[in-house]
Wavefront OBJ file of the C-alpha trace (Angstrom):
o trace
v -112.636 -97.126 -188.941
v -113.400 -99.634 -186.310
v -115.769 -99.093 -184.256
v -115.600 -98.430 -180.116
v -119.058 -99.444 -178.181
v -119.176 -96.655 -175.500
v -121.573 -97.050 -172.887
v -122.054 -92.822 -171.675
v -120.748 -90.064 -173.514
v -117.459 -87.583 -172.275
v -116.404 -85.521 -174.507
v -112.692 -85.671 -173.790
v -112.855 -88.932 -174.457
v -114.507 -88.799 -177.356
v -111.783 -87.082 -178.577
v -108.933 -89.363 -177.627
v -110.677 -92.083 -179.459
v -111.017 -90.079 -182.637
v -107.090 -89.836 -182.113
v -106.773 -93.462 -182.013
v -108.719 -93.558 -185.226
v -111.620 -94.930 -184.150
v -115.772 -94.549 -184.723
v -117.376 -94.595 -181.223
v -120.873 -95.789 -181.129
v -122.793 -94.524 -177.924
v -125.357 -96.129 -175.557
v -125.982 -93.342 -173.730
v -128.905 -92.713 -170.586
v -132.616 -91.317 -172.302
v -132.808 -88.303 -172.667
v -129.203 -87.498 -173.440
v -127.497 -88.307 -176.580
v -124.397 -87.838 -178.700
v -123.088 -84.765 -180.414
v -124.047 -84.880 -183.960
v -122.531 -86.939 -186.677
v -122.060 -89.853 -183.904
v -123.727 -93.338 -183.823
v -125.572 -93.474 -180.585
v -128.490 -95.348 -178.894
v -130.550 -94.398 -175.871
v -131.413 -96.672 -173.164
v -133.716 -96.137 -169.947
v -131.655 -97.776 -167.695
v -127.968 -98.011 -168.522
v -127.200 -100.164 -165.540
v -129.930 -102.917 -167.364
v -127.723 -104.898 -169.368
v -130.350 -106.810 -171.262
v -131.806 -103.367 -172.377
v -127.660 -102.211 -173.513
v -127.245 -105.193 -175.227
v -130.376 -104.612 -177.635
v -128.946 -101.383 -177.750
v -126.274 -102.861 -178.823
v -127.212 -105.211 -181.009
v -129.786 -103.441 -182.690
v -127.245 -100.727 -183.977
v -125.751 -103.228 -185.526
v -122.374 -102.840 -185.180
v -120.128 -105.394 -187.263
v -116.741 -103.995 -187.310
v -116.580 -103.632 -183.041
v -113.136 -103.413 -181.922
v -113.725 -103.191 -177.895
v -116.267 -101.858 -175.607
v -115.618 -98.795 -172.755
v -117.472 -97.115 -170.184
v -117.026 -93.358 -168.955
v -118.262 -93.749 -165.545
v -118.768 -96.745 -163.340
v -122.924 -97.047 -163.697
v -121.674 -98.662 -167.066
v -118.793 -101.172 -165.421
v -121.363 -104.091 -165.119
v -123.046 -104.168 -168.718
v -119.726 -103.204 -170.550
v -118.026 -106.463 -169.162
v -121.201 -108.248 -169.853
v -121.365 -107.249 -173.560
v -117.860 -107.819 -174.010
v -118.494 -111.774 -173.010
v -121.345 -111.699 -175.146
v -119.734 -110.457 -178.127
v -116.363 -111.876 -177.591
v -114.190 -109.047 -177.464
v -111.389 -108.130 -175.343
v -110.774 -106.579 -171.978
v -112.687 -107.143 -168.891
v -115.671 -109.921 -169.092
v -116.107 -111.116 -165.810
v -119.628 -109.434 -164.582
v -119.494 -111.098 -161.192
v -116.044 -109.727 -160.278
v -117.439 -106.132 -161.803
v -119.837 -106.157 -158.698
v -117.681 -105.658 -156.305
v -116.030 -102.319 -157.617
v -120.110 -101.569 -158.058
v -121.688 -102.673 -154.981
v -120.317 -100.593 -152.099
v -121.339 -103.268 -148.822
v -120.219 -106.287 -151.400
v -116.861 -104.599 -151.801
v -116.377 -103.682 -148.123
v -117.360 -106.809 -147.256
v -114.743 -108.206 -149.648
v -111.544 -106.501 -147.991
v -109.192 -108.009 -145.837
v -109.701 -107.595 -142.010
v -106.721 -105.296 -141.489
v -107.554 -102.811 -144.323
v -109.631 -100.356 -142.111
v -113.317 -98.805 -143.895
v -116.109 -97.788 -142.613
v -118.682 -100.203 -141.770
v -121.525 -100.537 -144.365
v -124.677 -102.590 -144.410
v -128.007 -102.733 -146.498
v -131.038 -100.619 -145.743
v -133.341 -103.146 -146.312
v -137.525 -102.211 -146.350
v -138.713 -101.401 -142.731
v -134.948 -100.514 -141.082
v -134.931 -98.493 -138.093
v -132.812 -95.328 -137.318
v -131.955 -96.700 -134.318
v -130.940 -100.013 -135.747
v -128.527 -98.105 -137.491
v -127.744 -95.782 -135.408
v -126.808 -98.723 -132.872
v -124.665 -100.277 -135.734
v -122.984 -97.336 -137.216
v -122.719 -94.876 -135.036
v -124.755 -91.278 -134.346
v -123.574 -90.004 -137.424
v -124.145 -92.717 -140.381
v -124.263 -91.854 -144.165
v -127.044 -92.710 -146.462
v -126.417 -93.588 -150.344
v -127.083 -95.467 -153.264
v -125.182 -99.168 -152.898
v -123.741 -98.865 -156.729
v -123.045 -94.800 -155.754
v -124.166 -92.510 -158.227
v -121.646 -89.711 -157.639
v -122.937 -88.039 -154.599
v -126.391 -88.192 -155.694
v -129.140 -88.912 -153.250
v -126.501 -88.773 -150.673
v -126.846 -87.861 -146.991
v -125.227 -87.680 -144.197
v -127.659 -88.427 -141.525
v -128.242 -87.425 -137.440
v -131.568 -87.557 -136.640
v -135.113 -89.912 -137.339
v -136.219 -86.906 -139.297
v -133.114 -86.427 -141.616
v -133.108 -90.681 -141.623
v -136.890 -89.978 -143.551
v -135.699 -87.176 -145.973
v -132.587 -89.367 -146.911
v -135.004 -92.129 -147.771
v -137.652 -90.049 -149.720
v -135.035 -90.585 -152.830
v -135.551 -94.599 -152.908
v -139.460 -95.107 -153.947
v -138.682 -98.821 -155.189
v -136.780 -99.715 -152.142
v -135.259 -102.972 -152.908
v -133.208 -104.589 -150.378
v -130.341 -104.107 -151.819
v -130.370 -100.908 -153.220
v -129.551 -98.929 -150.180
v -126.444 -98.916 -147.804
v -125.703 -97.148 -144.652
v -122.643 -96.616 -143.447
v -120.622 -95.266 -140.279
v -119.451 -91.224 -141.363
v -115.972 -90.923 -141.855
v -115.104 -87.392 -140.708
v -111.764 -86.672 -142.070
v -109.851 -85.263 -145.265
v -110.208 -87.113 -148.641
v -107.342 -87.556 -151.362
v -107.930 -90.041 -154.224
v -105.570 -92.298 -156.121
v -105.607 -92.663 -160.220
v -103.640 -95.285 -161.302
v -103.372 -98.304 -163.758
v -103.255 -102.077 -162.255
v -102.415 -104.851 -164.928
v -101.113 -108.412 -164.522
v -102.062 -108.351 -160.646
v -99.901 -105.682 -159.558
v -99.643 -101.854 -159.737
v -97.937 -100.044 -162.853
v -98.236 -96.629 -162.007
v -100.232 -94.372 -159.892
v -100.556 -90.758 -158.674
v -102.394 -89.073 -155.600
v -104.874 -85.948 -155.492
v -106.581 -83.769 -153.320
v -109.861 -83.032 -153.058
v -110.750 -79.264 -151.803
v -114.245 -80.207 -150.495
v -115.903 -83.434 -150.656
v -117.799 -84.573 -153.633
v -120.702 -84.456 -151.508
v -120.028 -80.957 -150.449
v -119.944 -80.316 -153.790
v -123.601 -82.154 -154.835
v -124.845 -79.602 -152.104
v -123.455 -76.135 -154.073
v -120.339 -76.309 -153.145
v -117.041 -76.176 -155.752
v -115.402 -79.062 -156.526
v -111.858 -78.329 -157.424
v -108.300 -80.807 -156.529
v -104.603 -80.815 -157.182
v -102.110 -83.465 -157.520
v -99.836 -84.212 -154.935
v -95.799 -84.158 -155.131
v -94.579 -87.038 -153.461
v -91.656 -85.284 -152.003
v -94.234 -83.318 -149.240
v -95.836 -86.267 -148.622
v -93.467 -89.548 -148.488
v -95.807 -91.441 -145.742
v -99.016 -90.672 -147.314
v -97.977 -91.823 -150.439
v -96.622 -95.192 -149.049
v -99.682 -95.806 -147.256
v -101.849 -94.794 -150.867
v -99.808 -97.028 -152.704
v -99.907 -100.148 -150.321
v -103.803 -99.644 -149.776
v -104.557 -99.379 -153.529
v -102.507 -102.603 -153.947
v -103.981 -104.529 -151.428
v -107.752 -103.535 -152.058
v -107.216 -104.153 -155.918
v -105.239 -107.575 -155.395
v -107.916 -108.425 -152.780
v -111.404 -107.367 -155.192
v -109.587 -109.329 -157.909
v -109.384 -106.649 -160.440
v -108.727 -107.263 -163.879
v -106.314 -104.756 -165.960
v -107.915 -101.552 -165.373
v -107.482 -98.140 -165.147
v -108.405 -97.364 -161.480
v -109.619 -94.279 -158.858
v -109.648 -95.084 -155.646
v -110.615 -92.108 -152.767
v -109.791 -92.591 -148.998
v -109.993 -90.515 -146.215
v -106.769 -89.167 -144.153
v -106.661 -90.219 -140.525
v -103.865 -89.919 -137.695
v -103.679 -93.355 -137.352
v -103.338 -93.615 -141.583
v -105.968 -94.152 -144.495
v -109.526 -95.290 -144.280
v -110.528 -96.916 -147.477
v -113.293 -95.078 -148.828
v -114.045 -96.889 -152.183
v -112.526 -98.040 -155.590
v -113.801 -98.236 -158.688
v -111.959 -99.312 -162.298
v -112.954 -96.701 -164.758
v -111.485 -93.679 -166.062
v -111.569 -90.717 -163.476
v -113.917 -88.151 -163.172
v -114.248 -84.824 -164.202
v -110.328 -83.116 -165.239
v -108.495 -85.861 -163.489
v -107.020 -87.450 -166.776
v -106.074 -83.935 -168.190
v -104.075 -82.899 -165.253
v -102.768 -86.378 -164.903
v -101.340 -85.905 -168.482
v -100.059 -82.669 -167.931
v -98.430 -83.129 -164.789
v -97.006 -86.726 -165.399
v -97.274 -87.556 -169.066
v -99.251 -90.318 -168.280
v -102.350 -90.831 -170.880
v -105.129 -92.328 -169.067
v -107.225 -92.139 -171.683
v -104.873 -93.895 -174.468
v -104.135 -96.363 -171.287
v -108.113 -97.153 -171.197
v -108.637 -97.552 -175.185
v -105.582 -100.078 -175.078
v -107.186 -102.285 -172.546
v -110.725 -102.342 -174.243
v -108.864 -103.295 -177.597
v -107.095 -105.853 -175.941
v -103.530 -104.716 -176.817
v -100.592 -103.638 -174.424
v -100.906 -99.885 -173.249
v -97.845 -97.653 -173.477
v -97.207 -95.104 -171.146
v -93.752 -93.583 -170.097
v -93.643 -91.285 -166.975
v -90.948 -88.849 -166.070
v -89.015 -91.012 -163.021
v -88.454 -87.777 -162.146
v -90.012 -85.094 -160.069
v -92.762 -82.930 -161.846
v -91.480 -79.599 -162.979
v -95.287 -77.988 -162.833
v -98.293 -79.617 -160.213
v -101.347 -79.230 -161.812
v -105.239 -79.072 -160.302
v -108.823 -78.361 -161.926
v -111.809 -76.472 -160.224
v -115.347 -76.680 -161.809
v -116.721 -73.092 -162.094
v -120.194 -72.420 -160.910
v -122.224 -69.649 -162.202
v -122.387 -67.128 -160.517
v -125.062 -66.167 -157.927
v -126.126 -62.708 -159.872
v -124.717 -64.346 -163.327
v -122.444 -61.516 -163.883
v -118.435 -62.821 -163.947
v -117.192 -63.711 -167.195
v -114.180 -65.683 -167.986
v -112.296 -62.221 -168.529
v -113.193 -61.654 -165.097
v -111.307 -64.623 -163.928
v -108.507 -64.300 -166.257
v -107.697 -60.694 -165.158
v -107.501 -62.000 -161.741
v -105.807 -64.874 -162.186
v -103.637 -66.757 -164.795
v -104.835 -70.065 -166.086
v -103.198 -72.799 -167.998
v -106.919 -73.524 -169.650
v -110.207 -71.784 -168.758
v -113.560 -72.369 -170.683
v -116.566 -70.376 -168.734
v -119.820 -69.449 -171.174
v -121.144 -66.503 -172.149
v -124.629 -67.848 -172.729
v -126.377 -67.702 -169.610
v -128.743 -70.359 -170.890
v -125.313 -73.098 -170.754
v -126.342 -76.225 -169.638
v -124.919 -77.332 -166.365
v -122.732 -80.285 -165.755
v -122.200 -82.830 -162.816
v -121.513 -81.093 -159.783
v -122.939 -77.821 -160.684
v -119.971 -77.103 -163.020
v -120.780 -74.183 -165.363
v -117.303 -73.306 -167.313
v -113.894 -75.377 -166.252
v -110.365 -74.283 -165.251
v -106.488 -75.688 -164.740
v -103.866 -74.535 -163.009
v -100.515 -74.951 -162.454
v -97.291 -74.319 -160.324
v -93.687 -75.770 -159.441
v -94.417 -75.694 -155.854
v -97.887 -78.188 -154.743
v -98.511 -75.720 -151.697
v -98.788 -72.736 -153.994
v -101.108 -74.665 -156.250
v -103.539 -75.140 -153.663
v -103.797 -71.477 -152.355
v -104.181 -69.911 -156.167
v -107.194 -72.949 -156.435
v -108.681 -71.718 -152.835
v -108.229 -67.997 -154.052
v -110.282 -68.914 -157.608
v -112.669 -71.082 -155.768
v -113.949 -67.937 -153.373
v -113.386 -65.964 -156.209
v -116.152 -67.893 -157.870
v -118.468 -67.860 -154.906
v -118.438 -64.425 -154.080
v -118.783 -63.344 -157.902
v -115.490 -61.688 -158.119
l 1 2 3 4 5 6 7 8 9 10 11 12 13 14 15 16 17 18 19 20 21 22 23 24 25 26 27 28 29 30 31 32 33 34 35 36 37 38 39 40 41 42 43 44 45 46 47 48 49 50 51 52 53 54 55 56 57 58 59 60 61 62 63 64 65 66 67 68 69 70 71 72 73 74 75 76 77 78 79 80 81 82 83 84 85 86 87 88 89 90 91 92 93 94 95 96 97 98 99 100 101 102 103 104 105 106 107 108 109 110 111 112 113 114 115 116 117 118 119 120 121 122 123 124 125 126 127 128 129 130 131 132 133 134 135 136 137 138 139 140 141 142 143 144 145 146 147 148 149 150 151 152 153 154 155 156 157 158 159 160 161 162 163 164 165 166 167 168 169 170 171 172 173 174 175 176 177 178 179 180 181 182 183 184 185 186 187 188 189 190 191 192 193 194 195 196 197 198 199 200 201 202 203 204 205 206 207 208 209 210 211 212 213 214 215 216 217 218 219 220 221 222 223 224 225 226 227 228 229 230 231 232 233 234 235 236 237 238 239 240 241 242 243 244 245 246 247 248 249 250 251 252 253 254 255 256 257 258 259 260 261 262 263 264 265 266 267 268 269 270 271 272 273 274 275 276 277 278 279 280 281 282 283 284 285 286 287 288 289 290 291 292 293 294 295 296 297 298 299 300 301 302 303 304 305 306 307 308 309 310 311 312 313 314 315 316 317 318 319 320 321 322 323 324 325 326 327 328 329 330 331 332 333 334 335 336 337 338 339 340 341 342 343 344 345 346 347 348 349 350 351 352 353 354 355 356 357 358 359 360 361 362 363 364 365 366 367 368 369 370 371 372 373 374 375 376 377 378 379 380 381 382 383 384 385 386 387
């Protein structure tokens, strides 16, 4: 079989590229690795290309087909080993930056596409610097992201010190501030290719991401256009206009912005598969296989995909289970409470524990979108209050 370079490890994908016939051979963060009877080589940094393309190189690899990457810490290198092993897909490393670097793509939009404003936290930067720049409220992060993590949303000198504590190396541009966007959040999955958009849909997030870091559950539902005409207008035309304007190559895409009266506030794109059950309840809801869509790009060939023109019969949504506080619910629990589409919650109480605190893993669906987000609110305080 040939063989796909994948820089991180998902499982789901793993799987669709065993469908496609193909032997994936991992780079994946020290100390993780790869489930057993898979190629895979560890790196300290995976956001050091010249230490993923030993990695690379010294599995020696002859039969590569195409290179991926399952989240966007991996977007730089895996466009820098494509150019440096000839193979298709993305291989522009400067243009990767901006859908990396969150001031370098802010600073990148067009003037009329409204964000909030974002600047480096360079060595020695006052709080009221920023505070005079952004606003009382700013938020603290990592400039390439990292999911939430070392995240904070910041109102005072004191929580300005705590949010720094995370940053020993401080390099000036490793840190961004920017002004707090206090508002709703959906995000937009999609696929761009040959400068324009081929298909996208819209979710909602429950809580923030960042909520969710802080022990909260993260859980979303897709969207039916028919509630929502405006919003989905505005989605579309934003996504177009930041991709067109960041000069993205074909990608698969996520974009997130944040629901104001006056219309959306870009919050930030990045072209890489979604996270956590996006792609599953993508596929279920529209037929649309983002994963198959990805594989196609990094093997160079033309992706297939054929969504329903018409309206969804069934919405569908995820929520990442927690454990619970006294470790007592069980998936039985849930299902006599509730009726699931998919469910996967341990029995082991030694399971490991995923991004965002997710324990176990659930889907569910309904005809009607507003329904679909009270049964996810229900199973959500459900989960926090341990049944």
């Amino acid at each position: 079989m040939p063989t796909m370079i994948v820089i991180g490890y998902r499982d789901d994908l793993d799987q669709a590229l065993l469908r496609r016939g193909l032997d994936p051979c991992y780079i994946v963060p020290a100390p993780a690795s790869a489930p057993e009877g898979r190629r895979f080589k560890r790196v300290a940094d995976i956001e050091n290309a010249q230490e993923v393309l030993r990695a690379v190189l010294s599995a020696h690899v002859d039969d590569a087909a195409g290179v991926l990457t399952v989240h966007e810490m991996g977007v730089f290198c895996a466009a820098y080993v494509r150019q440096q092993l000839n193979l298709p897909g993305n291989v522009d490393s400067r243009a990767s930056l901006y859908f990396r670097d969150k001031y370098l793509q802010k600073s990148k939009l067009p003037p009329h596409i409204k964000r909030a404003q974002c600047r480096y936290v360079a060595e020695g930067t006052s709080f009221l610097e920023l505070a005079r720049d952004l606003g009382d409220v700013f938020v603290i992060k990592p400039a390439i992201g990292a999911g939430s993590l070392r995240t904070s949303i910041v109102r005072s000198y004191e929580e300005y010190a705590r949010a720094l504590e995370p940053f020993p190396g401080r390099s000036d541009v490793e840190i961004v501030a920017e002004s707090f966007v206090d508002a709703p959040e959906v995000y937009v999955d999609g696929i761009w290719k040959n400068g324009r958009l081929q298909w996208s849909s819209m979710s909602s997030n429950h809580i923030s991401p960042l909520s969710a870091v802080q022990g909260g559950i993260l859980s979303a539902h897709i969207l039916d256009r028919r509630l929502h005409p405006e919003l989905f207008r505005q989605a579309e035309e934003l996504a177009g206009q930041a991709l067109e304007s960041l000069g993205a190559p074909d990608c698969v895409f996520h974009m997130e912005a944040f629901v104001r009266e006056a219309g959306l506030t870009f919050g930030e794109c990045a072209i890489r598969l979604p996270g956590a059950l996006s792609p599953q309840v993508n596929q279920l809801t529209f037929g649309v296989d983002l994963f198959d869509v990805e594989i196609s790009l990094a093997l160079g060939e033309e992706p297939t995909f054929a969504p329903d023109s018409h309206a969804p019969d069934r919405f569908y949504g995820y929520i990442l289970l927690r454990r619970s506080s006294d470790g007592t619910l069980t998936q039985q629990d849930f299902e006599r409470n509730f009726a699931f589409d998919e469910i996967k919650y341990p029995v082991s109480p030694d399971a490991s524990i995923g991004p965002y605190g997710r324990y176990g893993q659930a889907i569910v669906s309904d005809p009607d979108e507003l329904k679909l987000q009270k049964t996810i609110d229900e199973i959500v305080r459900f989960n926090e209050v341990g049944g």
